[in-house]
Residue frames relative to the residue before (quaternion, step in Angstrom):
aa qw qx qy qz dx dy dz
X 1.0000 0.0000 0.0000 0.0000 0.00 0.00 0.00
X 0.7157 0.5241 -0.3833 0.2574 3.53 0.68 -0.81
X 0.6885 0.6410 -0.1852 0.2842 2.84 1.58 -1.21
X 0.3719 0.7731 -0.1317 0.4966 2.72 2.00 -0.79
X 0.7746 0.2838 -0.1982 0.5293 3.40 0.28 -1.42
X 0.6590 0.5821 -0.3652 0.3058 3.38 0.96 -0.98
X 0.5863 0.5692 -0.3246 0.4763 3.36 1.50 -1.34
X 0.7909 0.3199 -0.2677 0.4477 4.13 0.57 -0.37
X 0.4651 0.6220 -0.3790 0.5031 3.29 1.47 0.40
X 0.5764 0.5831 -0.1655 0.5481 3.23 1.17 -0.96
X 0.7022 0.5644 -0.1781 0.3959 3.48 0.84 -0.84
X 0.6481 0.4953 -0.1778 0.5504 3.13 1.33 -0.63
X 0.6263 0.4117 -0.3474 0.5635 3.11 0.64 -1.06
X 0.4606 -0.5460 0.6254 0.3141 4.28 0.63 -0.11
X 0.2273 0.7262 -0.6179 0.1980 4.07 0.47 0.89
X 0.4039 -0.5735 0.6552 0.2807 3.42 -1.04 -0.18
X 0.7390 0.3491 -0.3098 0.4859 3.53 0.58 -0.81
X 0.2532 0.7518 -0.5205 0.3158 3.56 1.00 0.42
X 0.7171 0.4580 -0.2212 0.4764 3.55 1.06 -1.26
X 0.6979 0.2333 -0.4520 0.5043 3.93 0.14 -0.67
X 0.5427 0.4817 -0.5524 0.4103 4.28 0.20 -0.08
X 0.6299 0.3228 -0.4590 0.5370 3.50 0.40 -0.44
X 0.5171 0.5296 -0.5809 0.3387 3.72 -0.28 -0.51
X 0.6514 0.5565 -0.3113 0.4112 3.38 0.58 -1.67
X 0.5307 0.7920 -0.1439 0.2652 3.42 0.68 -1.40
X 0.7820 0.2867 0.0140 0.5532 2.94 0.32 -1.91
X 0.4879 0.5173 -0.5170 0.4765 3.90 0.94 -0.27
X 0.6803 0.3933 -0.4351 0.4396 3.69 0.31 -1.47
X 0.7745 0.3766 -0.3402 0.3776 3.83 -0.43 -0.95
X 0.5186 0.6310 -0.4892 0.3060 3.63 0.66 0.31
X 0.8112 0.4272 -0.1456 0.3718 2.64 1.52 -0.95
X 0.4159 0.5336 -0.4836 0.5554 3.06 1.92 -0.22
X 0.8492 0.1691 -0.3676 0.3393 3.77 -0.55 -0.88
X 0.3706 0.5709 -0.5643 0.4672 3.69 0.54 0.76
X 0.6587 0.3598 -0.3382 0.5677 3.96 0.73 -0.66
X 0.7203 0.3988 -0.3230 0.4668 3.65 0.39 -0.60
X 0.7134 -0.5407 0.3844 0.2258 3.68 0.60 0.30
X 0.5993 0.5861 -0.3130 0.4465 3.59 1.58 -0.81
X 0.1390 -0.8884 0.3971 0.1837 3.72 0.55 1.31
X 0.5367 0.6593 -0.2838 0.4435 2.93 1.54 -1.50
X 0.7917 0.3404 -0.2399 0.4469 3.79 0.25 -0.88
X 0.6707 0.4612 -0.3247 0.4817 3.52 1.05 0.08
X 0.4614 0.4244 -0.4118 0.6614 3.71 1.53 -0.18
X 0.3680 0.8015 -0.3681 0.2943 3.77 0.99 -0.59
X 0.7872 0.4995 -0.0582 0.3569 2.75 0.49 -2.27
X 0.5623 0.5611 -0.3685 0.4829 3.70 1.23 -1.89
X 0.7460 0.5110 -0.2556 0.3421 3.90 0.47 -1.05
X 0.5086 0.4467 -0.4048 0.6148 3.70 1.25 -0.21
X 0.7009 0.4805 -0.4044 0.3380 3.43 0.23 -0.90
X 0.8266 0.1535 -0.3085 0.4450 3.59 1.08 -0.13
X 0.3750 0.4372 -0.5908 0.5650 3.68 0.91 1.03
X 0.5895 0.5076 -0.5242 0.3465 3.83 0.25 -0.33
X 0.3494 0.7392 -0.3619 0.4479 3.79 1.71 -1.02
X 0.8430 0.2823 -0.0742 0.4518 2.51 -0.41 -2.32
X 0.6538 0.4687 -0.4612 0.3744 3.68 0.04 -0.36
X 0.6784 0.4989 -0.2830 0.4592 3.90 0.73 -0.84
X 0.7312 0.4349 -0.3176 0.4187 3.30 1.50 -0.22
X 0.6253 0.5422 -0.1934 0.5269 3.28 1.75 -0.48
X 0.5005 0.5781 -0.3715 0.5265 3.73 1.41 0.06
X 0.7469 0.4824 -0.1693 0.4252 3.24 1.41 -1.10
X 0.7996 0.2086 -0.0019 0.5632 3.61 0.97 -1.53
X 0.6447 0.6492 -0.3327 0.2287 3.50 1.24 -0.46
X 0.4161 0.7483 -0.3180 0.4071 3.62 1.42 -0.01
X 0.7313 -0.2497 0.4209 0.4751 3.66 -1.84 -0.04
X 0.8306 0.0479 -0.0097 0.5548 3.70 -1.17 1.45
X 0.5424 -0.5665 0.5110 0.3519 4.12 0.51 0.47
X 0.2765 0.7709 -0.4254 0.3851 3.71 1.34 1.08
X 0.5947 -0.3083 0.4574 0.5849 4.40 -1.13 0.26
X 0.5461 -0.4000 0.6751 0.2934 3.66 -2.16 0.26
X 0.3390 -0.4467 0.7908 0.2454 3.22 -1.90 0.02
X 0.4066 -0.5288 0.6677 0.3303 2.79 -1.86 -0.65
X 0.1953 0.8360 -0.4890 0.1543 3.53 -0.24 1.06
X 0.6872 -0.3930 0.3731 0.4838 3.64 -1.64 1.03
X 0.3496 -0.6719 0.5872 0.2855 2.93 -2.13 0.26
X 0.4336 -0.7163 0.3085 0.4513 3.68 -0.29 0.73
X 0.5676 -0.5731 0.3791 0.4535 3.64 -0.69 -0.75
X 0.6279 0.5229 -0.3759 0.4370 3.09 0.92 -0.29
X 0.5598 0.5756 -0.3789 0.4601 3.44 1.45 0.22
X 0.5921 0.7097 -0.2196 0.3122 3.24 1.24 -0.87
X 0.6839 0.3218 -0.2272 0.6141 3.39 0.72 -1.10
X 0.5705 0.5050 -0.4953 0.4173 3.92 -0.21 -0.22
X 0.8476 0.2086 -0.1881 0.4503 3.29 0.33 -1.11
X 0.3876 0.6403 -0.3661 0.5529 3.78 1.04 0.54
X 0.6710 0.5072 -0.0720 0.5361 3.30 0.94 -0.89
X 0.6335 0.5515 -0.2550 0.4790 3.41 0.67 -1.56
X 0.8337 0.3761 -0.1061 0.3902 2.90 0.52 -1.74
X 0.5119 0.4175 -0.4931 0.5661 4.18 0.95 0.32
X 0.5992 0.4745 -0.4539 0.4581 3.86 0.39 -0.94
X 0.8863 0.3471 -0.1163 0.2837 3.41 -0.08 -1.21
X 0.3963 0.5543 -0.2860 0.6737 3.50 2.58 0.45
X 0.6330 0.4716 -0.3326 0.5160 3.80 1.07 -0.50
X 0.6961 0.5246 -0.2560 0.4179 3.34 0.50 -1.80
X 0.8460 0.1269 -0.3933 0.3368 3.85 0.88 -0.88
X 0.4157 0.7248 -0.4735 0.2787 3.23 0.98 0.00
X 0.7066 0.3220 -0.2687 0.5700 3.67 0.89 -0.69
X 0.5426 0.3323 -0.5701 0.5198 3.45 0.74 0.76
X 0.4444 0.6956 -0.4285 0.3675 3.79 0.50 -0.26
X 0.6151 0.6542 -0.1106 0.4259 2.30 0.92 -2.76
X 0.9479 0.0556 -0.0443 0.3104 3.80 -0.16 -1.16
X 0.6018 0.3886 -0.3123 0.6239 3.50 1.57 0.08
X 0.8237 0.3281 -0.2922 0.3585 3.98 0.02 0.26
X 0.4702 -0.6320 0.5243 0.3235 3.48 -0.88 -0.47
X 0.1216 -0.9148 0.3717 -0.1012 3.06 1.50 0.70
X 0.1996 -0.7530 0.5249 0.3428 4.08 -0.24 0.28
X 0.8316 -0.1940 -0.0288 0.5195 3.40 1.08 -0.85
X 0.4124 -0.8509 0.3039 0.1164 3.17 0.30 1.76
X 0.7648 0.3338 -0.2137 0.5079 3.42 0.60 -1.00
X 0.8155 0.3639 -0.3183 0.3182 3.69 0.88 -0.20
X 0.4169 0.6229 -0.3812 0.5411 3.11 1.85 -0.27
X 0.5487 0.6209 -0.3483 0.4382 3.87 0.97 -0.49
X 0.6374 0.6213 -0.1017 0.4442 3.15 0.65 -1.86
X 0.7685 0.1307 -0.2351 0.5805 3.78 0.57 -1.15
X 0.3617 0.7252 -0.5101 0.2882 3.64 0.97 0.07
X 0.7697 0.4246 -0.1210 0.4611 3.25 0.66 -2.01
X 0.5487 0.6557 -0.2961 0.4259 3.78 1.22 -0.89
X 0.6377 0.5139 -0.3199 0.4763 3.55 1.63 -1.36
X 0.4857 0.7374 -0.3056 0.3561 3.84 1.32 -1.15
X 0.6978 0.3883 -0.1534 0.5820 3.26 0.63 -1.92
X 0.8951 -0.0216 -0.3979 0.1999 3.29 0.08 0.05
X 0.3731 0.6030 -0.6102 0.3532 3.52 0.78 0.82
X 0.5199 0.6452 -0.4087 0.3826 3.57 1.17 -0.31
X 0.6275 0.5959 -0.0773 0.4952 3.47 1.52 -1.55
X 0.7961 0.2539 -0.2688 0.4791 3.01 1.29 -0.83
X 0.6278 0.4637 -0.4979 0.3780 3.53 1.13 0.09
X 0.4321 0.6839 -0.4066 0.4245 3.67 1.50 0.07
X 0.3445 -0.7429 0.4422 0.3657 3.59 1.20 -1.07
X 0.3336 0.8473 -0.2918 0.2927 3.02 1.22 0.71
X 0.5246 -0.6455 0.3278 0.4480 3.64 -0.17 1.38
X 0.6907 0.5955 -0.2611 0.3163 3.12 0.80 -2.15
X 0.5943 0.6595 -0.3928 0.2398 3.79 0.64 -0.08
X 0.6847 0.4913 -0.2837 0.4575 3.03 1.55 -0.64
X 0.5420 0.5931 -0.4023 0.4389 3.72 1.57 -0.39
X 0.7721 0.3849 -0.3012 0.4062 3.62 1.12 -0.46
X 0.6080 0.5613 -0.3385 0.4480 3.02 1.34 -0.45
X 0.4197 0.6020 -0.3795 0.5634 3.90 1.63 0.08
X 0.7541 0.4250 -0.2131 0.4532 3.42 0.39 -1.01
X 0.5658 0.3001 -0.4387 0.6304 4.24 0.76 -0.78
X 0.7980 0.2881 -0.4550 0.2705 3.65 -0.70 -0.68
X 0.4503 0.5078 -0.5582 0.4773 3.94 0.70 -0.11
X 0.8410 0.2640 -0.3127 0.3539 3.71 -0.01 -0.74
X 0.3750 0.7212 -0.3726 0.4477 3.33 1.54 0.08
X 0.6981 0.5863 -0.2210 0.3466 2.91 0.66 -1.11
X 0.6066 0.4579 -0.2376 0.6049 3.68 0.95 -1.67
X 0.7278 0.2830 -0.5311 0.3289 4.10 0.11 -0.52
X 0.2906 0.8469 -0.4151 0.1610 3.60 1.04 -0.72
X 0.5253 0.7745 -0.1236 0.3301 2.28 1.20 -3.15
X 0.8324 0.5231 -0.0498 0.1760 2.66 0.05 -2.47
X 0.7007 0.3075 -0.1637 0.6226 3.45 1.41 -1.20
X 0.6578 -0.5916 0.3773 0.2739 3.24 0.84 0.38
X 0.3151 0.6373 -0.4700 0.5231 3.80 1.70 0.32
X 0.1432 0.8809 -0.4507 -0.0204 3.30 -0.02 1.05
X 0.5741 0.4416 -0.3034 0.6192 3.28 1.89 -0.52
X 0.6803 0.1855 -0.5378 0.4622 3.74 0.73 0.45
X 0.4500 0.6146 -0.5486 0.3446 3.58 0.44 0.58
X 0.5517 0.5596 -0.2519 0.5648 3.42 1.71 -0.79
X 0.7306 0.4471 -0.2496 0.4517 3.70 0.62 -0.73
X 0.5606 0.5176 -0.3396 0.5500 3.36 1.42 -0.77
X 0.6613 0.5102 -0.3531 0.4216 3.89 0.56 -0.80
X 0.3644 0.6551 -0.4280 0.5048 3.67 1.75 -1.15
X 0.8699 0.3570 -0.1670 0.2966 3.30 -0.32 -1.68
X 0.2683 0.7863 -0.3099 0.4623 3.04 1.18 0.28
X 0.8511 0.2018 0.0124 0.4845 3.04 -0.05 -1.88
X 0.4771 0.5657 -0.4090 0.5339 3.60 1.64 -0.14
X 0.7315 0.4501 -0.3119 0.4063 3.61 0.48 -0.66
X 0.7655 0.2988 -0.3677 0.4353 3.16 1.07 -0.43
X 0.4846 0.5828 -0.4507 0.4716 3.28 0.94 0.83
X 0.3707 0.7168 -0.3709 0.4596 3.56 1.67 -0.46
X 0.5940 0.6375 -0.2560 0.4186 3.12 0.62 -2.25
X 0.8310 0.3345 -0.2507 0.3670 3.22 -0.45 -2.05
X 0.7120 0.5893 -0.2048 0.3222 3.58 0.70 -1.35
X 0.5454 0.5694 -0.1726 0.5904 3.61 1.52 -0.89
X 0.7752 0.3646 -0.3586 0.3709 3.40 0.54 -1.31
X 0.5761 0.6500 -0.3517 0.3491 3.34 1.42 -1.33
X 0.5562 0.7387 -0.3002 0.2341 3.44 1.11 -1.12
X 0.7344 0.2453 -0.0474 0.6310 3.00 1.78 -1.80
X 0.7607 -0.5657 0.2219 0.2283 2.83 0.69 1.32
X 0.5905 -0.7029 0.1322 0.3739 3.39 1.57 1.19
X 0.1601 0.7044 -0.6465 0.2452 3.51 1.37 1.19
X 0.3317 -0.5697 0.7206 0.2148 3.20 -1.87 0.05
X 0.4784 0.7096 -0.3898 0.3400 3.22 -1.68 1.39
């Protein structure tokens, strides 16, 4: 859990080391939701572990001249692709879930799976909009948690929560209080 919180604590504040703490991170929770059955979020994890890469390299070189990111709007033309991506690819595993696993909850563990994608993608892009989705998967994160009984990461998921909205405020302030 700490690392966790620490890795999205970091984030806000716009750390660099935000990325190898998550690395750390995502190993531990692979294995918790791998014991709890939540496949989708434990294949989940292998996949942060390489956007966390690519994100620690794009914070650094991905900017104006191979320069640090900003924090900047997402365009629209970014929007619908990944909106899209992410129902196709929330359908496709859930009904593999759905019929090849024992899955606790196949089609929604999918759903906030792909939702987590778009935005660690957003956020390794530096993108405001990351923290408005990331607000939305962990609220419902939270209630399945509940559900399987993951109550201290239902607690940690609620954490993130209030870290994200602080993302928001802290991100927006950054660019200078746009909205977006």
């Amino acid at each position: 859990m700490l690392t966790g919180v620490a890795a999205v604590w970091l984030t806000v504040r716009q750390k660099i080391w935000c990325w190898p703490v998550g690395l750390v991170n995502v190993t531990l929770f692979a294995v918790v939701f791998a014991r709890a059955r939540l496949y989708a979020d434990a294949g989940l994890q292998g996949i942060y572990f390489a956007l966390a890469i690519y994100g620690w390299w794009a914070w650094l070189h991905g900017g104006t001249d191979h320069g640090p990111l900003v924090v900047t709007r997402s365009p629209r033309r970014e929007w619908l692709p990944l909106a899209a991506g992410a129902a196709v690819a929330a359908l496709l595993l859930g009904t593999l879930l759905h019929r090849h696993t024992d899955a606790a909850f196949p089609f929604l563990d999918s759903a906030l799976t792909t939702g987590s994608l778009a935005a660690q993608w957003l956020q390794a892009r530096k993108r405001l909009a990351n923290w408005t989705v990331w607000i939305g998967v962990d609220l419902v994160y939270v209630g399945m948690y509940i559900a399987k009984g993951l109550h201290l990461t239902a607690l940690l998921y609620a954490g993130f929560t209030l870290l994200a909205l602080t993302g928001l405020r802290e991100w927006r302030r950054a660019m200078g209080g746009v909205k977006g």
